[in-house]
C-alpha positions as semicolon CSV with decimal commas, in nm:
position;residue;x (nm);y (nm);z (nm)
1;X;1,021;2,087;3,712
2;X;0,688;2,068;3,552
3;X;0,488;2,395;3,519
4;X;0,143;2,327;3,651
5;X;-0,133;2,438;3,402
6;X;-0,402;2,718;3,459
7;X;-0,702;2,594;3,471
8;X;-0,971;2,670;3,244
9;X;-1,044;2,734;2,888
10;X;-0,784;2,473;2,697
11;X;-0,479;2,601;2,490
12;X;-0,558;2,700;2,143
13;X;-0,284;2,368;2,048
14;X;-0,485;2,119;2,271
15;X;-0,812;2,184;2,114
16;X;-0,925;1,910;1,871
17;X;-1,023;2,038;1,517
18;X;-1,375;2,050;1,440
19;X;-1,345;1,862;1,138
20;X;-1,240;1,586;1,378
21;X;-1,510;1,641;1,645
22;X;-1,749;1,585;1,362
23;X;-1,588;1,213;1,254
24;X;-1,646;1,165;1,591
25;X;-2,010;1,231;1,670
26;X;-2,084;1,114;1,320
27;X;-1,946;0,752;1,406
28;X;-2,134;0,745;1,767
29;X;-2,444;0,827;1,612
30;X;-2,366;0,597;1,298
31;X;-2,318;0,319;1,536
32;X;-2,616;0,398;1,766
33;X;-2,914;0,479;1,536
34;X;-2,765;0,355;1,207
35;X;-2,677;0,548;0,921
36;X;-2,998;0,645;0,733
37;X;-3,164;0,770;1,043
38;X;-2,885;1,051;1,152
39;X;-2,962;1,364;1,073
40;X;-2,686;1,638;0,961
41;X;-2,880;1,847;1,239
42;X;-2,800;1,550;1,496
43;X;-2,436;1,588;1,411
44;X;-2,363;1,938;1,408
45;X;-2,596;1,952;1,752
46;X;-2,334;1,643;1,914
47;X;-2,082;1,898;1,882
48;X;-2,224;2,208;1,987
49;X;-2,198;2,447;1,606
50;X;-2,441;2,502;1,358
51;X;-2,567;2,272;1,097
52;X;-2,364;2,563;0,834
53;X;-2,018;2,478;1,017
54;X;-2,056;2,127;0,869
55;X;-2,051;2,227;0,524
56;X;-1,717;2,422;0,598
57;X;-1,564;2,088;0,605
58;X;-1,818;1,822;0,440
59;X;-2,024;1,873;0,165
60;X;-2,279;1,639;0,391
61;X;-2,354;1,332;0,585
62;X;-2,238;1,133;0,260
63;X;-1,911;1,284;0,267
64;X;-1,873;1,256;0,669
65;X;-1,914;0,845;0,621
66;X;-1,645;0,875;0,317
67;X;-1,434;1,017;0,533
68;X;-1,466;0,780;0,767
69;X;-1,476;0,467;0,518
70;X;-1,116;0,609;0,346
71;X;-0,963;0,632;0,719
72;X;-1,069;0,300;0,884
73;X;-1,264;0,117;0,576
74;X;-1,132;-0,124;0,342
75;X;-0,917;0,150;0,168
76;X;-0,744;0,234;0,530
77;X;-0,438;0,066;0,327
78;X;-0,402;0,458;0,225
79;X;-0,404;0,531;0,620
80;X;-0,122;0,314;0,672
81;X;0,085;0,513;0,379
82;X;0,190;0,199;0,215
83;X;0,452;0,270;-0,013
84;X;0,424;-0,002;-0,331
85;X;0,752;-0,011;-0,435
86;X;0,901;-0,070;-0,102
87;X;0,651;-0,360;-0,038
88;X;0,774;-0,522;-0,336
89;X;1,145;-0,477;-0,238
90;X;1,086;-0,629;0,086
91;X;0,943;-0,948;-0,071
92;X;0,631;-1,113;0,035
93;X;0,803;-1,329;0,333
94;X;0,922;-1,019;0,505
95;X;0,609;-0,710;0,399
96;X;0,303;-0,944;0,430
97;X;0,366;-1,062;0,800
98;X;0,417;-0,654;0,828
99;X;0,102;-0,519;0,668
100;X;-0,089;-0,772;0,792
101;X;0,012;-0,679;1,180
102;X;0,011;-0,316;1,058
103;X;-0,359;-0,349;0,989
104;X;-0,479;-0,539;1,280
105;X;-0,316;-0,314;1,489
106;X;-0,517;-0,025;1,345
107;X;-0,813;-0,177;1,343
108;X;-0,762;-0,259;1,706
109;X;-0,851;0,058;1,781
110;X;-1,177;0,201;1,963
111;X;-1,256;0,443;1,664
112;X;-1,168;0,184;1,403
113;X;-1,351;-0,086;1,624
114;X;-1,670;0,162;1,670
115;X;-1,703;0,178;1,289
116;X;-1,664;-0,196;1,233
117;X;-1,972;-0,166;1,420
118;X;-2,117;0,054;1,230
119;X;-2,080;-0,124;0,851
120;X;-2,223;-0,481;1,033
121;X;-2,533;-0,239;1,130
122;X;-2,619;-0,143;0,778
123;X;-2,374;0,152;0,793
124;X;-2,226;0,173;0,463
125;X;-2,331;0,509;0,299
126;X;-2,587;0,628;0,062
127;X;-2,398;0,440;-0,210
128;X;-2,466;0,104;-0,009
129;X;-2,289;-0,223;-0,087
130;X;-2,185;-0,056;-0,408
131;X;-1,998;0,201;-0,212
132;X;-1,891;-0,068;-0,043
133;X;-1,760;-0,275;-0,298
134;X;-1,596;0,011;-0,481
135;X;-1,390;0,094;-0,164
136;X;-1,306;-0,274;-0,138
137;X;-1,165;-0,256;-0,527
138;X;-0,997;0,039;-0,441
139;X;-0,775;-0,181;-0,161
140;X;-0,709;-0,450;-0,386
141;X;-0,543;-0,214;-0,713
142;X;-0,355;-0,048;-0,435
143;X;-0,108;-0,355;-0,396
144;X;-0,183;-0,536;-0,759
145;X;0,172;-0,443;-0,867
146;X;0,384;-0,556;-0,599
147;X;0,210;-0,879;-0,620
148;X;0,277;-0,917;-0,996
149;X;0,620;-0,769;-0,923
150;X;0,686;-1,079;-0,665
151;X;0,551;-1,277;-0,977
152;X;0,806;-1,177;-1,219
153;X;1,088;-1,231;-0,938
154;X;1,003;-1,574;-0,938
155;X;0,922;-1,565;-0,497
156;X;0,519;-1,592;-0,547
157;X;0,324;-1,861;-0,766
158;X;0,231;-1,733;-1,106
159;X;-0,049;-1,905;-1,220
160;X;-0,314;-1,706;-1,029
161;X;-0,370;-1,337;-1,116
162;X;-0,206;-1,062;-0,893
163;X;-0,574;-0,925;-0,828
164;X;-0,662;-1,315;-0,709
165;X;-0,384;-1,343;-0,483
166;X;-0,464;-0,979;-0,342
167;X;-0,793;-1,061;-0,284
168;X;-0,693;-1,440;-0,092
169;X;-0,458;-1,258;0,114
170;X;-0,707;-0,971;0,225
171;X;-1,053;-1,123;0,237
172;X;-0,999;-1,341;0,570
173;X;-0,822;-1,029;0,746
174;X;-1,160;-0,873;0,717
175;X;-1,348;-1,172;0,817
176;X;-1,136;-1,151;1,124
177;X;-1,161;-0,795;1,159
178;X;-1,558;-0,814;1,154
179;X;-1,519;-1,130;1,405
180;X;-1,322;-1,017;1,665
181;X;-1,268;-0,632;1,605
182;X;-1,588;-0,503;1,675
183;X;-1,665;-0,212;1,961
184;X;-1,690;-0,387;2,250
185;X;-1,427;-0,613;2,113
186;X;-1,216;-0,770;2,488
187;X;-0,879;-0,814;2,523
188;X;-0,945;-1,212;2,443
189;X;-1,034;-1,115;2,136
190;X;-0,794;-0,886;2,060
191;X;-0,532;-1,162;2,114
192;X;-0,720;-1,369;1,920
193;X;-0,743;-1,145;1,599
194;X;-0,349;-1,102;1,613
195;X;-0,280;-1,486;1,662
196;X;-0,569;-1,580;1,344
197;X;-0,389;-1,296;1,139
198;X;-0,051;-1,470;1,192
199;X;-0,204;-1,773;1,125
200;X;-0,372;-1,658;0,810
201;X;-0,047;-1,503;0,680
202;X;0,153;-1,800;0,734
203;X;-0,084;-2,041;0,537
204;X;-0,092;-1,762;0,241
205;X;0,290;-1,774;0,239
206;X;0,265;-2,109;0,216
207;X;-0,016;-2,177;-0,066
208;X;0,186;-1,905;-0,300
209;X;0,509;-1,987;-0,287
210;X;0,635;-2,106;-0,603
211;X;0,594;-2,490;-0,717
212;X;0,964;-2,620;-0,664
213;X;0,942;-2,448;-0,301
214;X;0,629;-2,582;-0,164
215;X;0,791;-2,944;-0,323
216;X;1,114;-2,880;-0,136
């Protein structure tokens, strides 16, 4: 039988970290006022510390979106611990259709779905589309080799570079994501972001296969 709990003050275990409280209230205000016009002081007050107890974990609002942009940005690849080599084992047919479900499913979430949100506002940092682009570069190196290695193998056309092909496979996902995986994203549309992302996958598969299989 279940133990009931005592009310009150939560166990030490249930209590979030404040380093995650702080990713939280960031993105709300992020999404609300934008990113230029929240304050460190806005932040720390959101969550009920100091403005101090923010630099115990950021060195400041610039490293708060970073943190954000590495977990649900275009370099959440690293959030999904994609292991390279085993992506290139599997083959394209088998760990594209994967990833790409793997992703969408992550981004279908309300955090991931708030900060959407947040980079169609303006939200992208002091470093701007530059940051922006360099997290987007960052993505596309991270699965340059099992592309070329797919190359070598003969299973994926070889007269486009890797970083081309990388970039052909992941540019529409994000079109989709910032389509249909925004905050106040419905259901309908979250149906409709998995269906276009099978879609997409299946007419990738199809443009890259090697020359004597798209003739047969």
């Amino acid at each position: 039988m279940d133990i009931p709990r005592r009310r009150g003050r939560p166990r030490k275990d249930d209590e979030r970290p404040t380093r995650e409280l702080l990713l939280d209230a960031a993105l709300g205000l992020f999404a609300s006022k934008g990113y230029a016009a929240t304050t460190v002081r806005e932040i720390a007050a959101a969550v009920g510390v100091r403005d101090s107890a923010i630099y115990t974990h950021f060195a400041g609002k610039e490293a708060i979106y970073h943190a954000l942009l590495g977990a649900m940005g275009p370099t959440s690849l690293a959030a999904l611990q994609i292991d390279s080599r085993a992506v290139a084992q599997a083959g394209p047919r088998r760990a594209l259709p994967n990833l790409a479900a793997r992703l969408v499913e992550m981004w279908s979430a309300p955090r991931a779905r708030l900060f959407a949100s947040v980079v169609l506002r303006e939200g992208r940092g002091g470093d701007g589309v530059g940051g922006l682009a360099a997290a987007i570069a960052v993505a596309r190196a991270r699965l340059e080799e099992p592309f070329r290695r797919w190359q070598d193998a003969g299973v994926l056309r070889a007269d486009v570079a890797a970083g081309q092909l990388v970039w052909e496979f992941f540019a529409p996902l994000h079109v989709l994501r910032f389509l249909h995986l925004r905050a106040h994203a419905s259901d309908a549309d979250l149906v409709t972001a998995r269906r276009v992302a099978d879609d997409h996958v299946t007419f990738f598969l199809t443009c890259t296969a090697p020359a004597r299989r798209r003739a047969g």
